[in-house]
C-alpha positions as CSV (number, residue, x, y, z in Angstrom):
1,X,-15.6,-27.1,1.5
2,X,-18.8,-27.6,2.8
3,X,-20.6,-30.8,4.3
4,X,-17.1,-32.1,5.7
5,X,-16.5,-34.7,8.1
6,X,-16.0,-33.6,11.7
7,X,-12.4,-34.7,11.3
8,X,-11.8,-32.8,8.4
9,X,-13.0,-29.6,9.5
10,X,-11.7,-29.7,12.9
11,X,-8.1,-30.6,10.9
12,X,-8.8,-26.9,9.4
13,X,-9.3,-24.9,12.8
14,X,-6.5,-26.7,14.5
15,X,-4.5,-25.4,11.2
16,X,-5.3,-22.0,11.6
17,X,-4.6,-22.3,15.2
18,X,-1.0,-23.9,14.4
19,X,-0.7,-20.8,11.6
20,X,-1.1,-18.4,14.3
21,X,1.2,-19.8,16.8
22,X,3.6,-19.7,13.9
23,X,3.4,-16.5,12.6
24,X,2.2,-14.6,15.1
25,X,4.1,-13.2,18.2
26,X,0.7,-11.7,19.9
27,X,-0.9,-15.0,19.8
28,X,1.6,-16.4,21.3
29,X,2.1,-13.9,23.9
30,X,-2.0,-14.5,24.4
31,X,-1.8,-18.2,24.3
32,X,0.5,-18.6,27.4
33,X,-0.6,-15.6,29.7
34,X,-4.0,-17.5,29.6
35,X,-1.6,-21.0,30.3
36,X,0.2,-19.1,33.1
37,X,-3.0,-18.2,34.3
38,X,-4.1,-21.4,35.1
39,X,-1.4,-22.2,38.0
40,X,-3.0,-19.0,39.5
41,X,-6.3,-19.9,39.2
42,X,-5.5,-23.4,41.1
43,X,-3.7,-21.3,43.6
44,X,-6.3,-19.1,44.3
45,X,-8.9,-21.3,44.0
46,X,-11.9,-19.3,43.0
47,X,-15.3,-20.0,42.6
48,X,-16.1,-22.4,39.6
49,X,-18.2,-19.5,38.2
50,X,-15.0,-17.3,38.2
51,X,-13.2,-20.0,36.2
52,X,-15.8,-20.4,33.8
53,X,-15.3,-16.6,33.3
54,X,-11.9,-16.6,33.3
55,X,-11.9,-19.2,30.4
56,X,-14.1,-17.8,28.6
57,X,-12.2,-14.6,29.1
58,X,-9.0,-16.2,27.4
59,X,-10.8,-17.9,24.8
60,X,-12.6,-14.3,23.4
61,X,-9.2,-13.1,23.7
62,X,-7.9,-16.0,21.4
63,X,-10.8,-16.2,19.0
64,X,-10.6,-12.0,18.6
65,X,-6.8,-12.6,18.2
66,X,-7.4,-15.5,15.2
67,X,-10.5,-12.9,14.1
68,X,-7.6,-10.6,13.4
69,X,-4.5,-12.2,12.1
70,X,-7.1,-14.1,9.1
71,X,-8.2,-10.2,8.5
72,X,-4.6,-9.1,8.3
73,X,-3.3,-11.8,5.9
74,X,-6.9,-11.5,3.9
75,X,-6.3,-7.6,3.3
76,X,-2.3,-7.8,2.8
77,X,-2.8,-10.2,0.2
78,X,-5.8,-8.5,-1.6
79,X,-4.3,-5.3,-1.5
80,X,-0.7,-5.3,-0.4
81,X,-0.4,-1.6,-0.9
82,X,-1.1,0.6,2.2
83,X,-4.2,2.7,1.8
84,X,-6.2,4.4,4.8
85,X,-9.5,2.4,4.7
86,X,-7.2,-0.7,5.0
87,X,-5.1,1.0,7.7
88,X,-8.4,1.6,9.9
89,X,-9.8,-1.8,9.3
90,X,-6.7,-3.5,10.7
91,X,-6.6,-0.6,13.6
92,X,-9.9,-2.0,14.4
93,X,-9.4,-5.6,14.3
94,X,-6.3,-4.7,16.5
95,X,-8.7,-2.4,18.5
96,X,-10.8,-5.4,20.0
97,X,-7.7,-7.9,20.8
98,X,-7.3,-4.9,23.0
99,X,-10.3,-4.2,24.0
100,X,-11.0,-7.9,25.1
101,X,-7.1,-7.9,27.3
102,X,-8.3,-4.8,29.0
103,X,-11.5,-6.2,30.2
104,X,-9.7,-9.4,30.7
105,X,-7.2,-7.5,33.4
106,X,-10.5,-6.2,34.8
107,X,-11.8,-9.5,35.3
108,X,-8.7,-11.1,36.2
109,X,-8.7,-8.0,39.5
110,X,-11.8,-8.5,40.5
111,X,-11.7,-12.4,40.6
112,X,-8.7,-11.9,42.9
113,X,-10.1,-9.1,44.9
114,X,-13.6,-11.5,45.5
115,X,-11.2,-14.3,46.2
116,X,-9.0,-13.1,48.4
């Protein structure tokens, strides 16, 4: 898999990103508050500092939700039986998604509050 074209390799991510949207209903849920965020933004018409954080807000938010759906599949089909180290490692991965939307609603308040 190695040494691949460009084309080839950006064909894989944009699978994984389609597998995702597929077959998962927080990714989904992620994918369009950050698209319904974008008529805010354009309402509000922050700073172009505040939209670069805001992007890059949604797009940690993505990537941690893509980090944890290909740790989910990985682990249910190694070991499909449930067993407490695999119960915490999934709680974790799960754990940052959070992590990432709370700061994210953090953000999201104080872009508003500096904008307004």
């Amino acid at each position: 898999m190695k040494n691949r074209r460009f084309s080839e390799r950006f064909a894989f991510a944009f699978s994984g990103i389609v597998a995702a949207w597929r077959g998962e209903r927080s990714f989904r849920s992620q994918l369009i508050l950050a698209l319904v965020m974008l008529p805010v933004m354009f309402w509000l018409q922050p700073t172009l500092l505040w939209w670069g954080v805001m992007i890059m807000m949604g797009a940690l938010i993505l990537a941690a939700e893509l980090f944890n759906t290909a740790l989910e599949r990985m682990i249910d089909h190694l070991h499909p039986e449930i067993h407490p180290s695999i119960k915490v490692a999934k709680d974790c991965a799960a754990g940052a998604v959070l992590l990432l939307s709370v700061a994210a609603v953090v953000v999201t308040i104080c872009m508003v509050l500096d904008t307004l």
